[in-house]
N, C-alpha and C positions, 0 to 999 in steps of 0.2 A: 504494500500500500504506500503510493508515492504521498505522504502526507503533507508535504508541503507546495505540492503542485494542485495537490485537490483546494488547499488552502486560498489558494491564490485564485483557481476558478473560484471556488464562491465569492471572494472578494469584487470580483468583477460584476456579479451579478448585483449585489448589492449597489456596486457603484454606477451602474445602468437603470438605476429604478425599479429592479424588481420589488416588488413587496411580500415576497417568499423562496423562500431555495426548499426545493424535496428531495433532502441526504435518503441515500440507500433507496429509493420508489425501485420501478421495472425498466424505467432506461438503462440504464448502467449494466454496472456490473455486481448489482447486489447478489444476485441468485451465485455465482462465484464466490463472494466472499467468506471467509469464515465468523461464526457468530461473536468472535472476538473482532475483527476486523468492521462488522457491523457497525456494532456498537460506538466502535473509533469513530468512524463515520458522522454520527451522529453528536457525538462529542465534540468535535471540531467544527461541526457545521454549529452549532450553540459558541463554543468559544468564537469564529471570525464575525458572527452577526452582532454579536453582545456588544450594544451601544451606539448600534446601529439602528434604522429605521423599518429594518429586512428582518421577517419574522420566519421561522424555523419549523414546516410542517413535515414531521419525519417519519418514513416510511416504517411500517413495523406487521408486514405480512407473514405469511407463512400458511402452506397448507394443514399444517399443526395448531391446534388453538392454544393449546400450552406453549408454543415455542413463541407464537403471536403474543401473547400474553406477556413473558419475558423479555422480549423486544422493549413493546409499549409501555413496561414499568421500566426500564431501564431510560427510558427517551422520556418519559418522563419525568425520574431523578434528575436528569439531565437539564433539564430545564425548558425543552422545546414547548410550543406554543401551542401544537396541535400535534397529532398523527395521521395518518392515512394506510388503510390496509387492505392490500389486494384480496379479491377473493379465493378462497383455495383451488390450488391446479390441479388437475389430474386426478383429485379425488371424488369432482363431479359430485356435492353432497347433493341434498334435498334443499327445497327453501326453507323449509323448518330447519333444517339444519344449517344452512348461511345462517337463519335468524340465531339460532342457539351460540355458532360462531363468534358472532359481532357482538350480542349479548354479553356473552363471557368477555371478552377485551373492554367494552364499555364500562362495566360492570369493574373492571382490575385497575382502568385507572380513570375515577370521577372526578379530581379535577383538572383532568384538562380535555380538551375534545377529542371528538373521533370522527374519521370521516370515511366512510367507504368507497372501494377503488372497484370499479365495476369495469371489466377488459376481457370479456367472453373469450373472442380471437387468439387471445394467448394463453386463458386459461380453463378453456374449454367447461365453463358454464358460467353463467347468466342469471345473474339478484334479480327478480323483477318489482316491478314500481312496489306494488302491493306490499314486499317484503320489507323493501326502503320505508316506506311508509309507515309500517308497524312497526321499525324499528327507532326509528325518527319518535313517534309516540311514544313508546318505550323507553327509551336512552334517553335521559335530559341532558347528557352532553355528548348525544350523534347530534353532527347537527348539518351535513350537509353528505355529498356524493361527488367522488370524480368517473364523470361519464364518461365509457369511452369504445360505445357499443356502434357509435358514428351516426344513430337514429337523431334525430332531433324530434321525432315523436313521441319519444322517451322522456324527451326532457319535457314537453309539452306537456304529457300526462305528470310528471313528475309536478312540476312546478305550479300546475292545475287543482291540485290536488291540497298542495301544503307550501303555502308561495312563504311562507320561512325555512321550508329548506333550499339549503344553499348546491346548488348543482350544477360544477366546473368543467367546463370543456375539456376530455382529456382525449381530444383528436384534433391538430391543426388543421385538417382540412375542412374544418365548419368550425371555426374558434370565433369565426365574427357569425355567423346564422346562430347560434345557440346563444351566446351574447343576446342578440336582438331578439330571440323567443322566451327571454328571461335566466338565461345563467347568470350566478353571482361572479364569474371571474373565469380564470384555464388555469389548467398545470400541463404545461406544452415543453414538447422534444426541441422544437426549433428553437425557444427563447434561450437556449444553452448556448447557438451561435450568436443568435440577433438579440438579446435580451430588450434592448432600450427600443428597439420597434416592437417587438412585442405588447411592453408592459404601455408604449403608449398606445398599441390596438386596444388593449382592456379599457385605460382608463377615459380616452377618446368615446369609444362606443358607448362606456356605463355614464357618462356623462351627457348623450345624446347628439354629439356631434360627428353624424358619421359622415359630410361631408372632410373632414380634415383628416 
């Protein structure tokens, strides 16, 4: 783990206007690393933000709920802002059983947030609205969704349903249509090269000026 090279990326991002960096998410090389190298991750993404204006939501998946769980408490010792957790790979549960999943993680660490990472395509099933939804009621600190199923009818039903939860683009190629159907924000592949056009596509568009 090149620790001081990853350092310096995040610092950039911060220095471009982002207004979150996501240590360890499914971009990378999290699935690679070792759950001690994890962890660094996340550490260091807290140490370069800290005092900065750049908030810290960190990835703490696993097709394991127990190993998810040990993630999320540890990223929360840590001091990050939030979490985000992919849903389980390969093991294809039930929706009662996503709900039981996110339950138990929520449930490990209430105070700070949780946000579900929804990405079928790579993880070969599918949270649907309904479950988001009962879980969102459920969880007083779930409190939003990174989409990333590329429907924007998804998010339509989503945000129709319970316009407080918060539901992030997580496909650049509709980060501005989901925006305009009611997303609170993206957690995007490309803002790692472009950050500063990015972060002002969010905040351009949630401001209403989509000419600029």
């Amino acid at each position: 783990l090149d620790e001081q090279t990853y350092a310096k990326l995040i610092q950039r991002q911060c220095d471009n206007g982002i207004d979150a960096v996501c240590p360890v998410g499914t971009t990378g090389e999290s699935a690679t690393l070792t759950h001690d190298e994890h962890k660094r991750c996340i550490e260091i993404a807290v140490e370069v933000t800290k005092n900065t204006s750049t908030k810290v939501l960190a990835g703490a998946g696993s097709n394991s709920t127990a190993e998810a769980i040990e993630i999320a408490k540890h990223a929360q010792k840590c001091g990050v802002d939030a979490l985000f957790s992919v849903t389980p790979y390969y093991n294809k549960p039930s929706q009662e059983g996503l709900y039981q999943h996110y339950k138990s993680i929520a449930d490990a660490v209430p105070e700070i947030g949780v946000m579900v990472y929804n990405v079928p395509g790579r993880t070969g099933v599918d949270i649907v609205a309904d479950t988001v939804i009962r879980l969102f009621d459920d969880c007083p600190n779930l409190y939003g969704i990174k989409e990333a199923t590329g429907s924007l009818d998804r998010t339509t039903e989503l945000v129709s349903q319970r316009s407080e939860l918060k539901v992030l683009s997580g496909d650049d190629a509709i980060d501005f249509p989901m925006l305009c159907a009611g997303g609170a924000g993206i957690t995007s592949v490309t803002a790692n090269l472009l950050p500063d056009l990015k972060s002002s596509l969010v905040h351009l568009t949630l401001d209403g000026k989509y000419d600029e």
